[in-house]
C-alpha positions as CSV (number, residue, x, y, z in Angstrom):
1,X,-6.3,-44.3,-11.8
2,X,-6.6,-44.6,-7.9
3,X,-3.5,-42.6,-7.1
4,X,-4.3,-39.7,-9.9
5,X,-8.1,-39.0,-8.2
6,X,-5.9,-39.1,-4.7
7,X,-3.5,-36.3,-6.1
8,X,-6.1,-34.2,-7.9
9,X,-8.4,-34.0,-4.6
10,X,-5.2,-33.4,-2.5
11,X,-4.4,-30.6,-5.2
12,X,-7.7,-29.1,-5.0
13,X,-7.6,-29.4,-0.9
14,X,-4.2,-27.5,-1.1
15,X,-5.7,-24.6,-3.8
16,X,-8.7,-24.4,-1.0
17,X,-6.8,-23.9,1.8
18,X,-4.4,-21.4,0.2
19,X,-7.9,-19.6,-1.2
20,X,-9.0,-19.5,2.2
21,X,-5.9,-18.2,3.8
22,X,-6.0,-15.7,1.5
23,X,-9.6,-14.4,2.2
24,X,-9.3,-14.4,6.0
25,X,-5.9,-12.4,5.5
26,X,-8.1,-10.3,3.3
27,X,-11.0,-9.7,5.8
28,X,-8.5,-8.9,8.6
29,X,-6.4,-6.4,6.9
30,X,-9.5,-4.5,5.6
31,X,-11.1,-4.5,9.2
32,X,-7.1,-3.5,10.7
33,X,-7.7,-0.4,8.2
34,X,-11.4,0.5,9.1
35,X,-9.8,0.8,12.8
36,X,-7.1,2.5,12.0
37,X,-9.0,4.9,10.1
38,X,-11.6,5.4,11.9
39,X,-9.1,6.7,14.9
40,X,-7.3,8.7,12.4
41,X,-10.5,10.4,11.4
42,X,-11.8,12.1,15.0
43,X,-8.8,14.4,15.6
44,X,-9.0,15.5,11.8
45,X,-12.5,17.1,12.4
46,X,-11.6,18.9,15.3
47,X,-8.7,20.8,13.5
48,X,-9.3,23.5,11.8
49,X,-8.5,23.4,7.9
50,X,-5.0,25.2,6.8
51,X,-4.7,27.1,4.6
52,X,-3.0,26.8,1.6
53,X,-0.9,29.2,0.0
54,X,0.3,28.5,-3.5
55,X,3.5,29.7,-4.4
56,X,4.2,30.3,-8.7
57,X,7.6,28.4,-9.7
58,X,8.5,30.1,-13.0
59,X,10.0,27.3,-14.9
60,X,12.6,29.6,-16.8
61,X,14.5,29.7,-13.7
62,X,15.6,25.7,-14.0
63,X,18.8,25.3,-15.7
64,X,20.9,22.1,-16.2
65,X,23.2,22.0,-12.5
66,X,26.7,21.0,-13.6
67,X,27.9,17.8,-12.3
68,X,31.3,19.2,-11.1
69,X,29.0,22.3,-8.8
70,X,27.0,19.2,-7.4
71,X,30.3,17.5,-6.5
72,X,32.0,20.8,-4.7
73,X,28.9,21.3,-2.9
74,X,28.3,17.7,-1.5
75,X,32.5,18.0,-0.6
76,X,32.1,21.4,1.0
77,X,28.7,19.9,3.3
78,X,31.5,17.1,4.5
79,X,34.4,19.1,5.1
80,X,32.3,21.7,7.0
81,X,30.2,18.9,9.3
82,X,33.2,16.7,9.9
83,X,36.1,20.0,10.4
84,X,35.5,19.6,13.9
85,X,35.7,16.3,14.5
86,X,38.5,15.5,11.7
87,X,41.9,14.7,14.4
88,X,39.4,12.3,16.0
89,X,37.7,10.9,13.5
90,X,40.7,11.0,10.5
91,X,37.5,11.0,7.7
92,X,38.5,12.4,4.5
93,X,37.4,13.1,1.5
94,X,39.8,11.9,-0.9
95,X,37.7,11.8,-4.6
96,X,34.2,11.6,-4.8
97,X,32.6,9.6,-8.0
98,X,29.6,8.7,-9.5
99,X,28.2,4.8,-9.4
100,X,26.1,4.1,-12.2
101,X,24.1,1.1,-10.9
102,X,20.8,1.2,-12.9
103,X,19.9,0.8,-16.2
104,X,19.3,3.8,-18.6
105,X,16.0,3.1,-18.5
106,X,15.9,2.9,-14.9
107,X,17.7,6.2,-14.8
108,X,15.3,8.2,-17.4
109,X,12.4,6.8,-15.3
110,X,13.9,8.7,-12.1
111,X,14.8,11.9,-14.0
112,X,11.5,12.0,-15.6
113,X,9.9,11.3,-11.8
114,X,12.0,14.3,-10.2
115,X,11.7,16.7,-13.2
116,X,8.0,16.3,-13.1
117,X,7.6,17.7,-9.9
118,X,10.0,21.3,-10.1
């Protein structure tokens, strides 16, 4: 009985402490952000607002981009930034192929993210 009231109160010292630690993180983060807002916040008045020029995307103008014109123009970038440097450096492109390393869901996530935003 002794040694199960010693491990509760040493449980409840230990949930106190974390609880604690976890407030004063909270307090000093919040004041961190005050400050660094509040120096953010004097050059902002002083500039004058932009101005903001809205430019119409007609959505009939995005098509499906074939895979194989995505590859020829990723190869094309490489072989014109390294065509200099290619007796030096002896980079080339031998095949270029797509890793599929997420998860269809993970991939219609992405595609939804990007497509959103055209």
């Amino acid at each position: 009985m002794e040694n199960m009231i010693f491990s509760l109160s040493t449980t409840l010292v230990g949930i106190l402490v974390v609880f604690a630690g976890l407030i004063i993180l909270i307090v000093c983060l919040s004041c961190m952000n005050k400050l660094m807002n509040a120096k953010k916040e004097k050059p902002a008045e002083a500039a004058a607002p932009a101005a903001v020029v809205e430019i119409p995307v007609q959505e009939e103008e995005i098509a499906e981009v074939d895979d194989g014109a995505i590859i020829a123009a990723i190869t094309a970038a490489l072989a014109c930034i390294w065509q200099e440097n290619q007796e030096q450096s002896g980079f080339v492109v031998r095949r270029v192929r797509r890793v599929q390393t997420s998860t269809a869901r993970a991939r219609a996530a992405r595609d939804e993210q990007i497509f959103s935003r055209l």
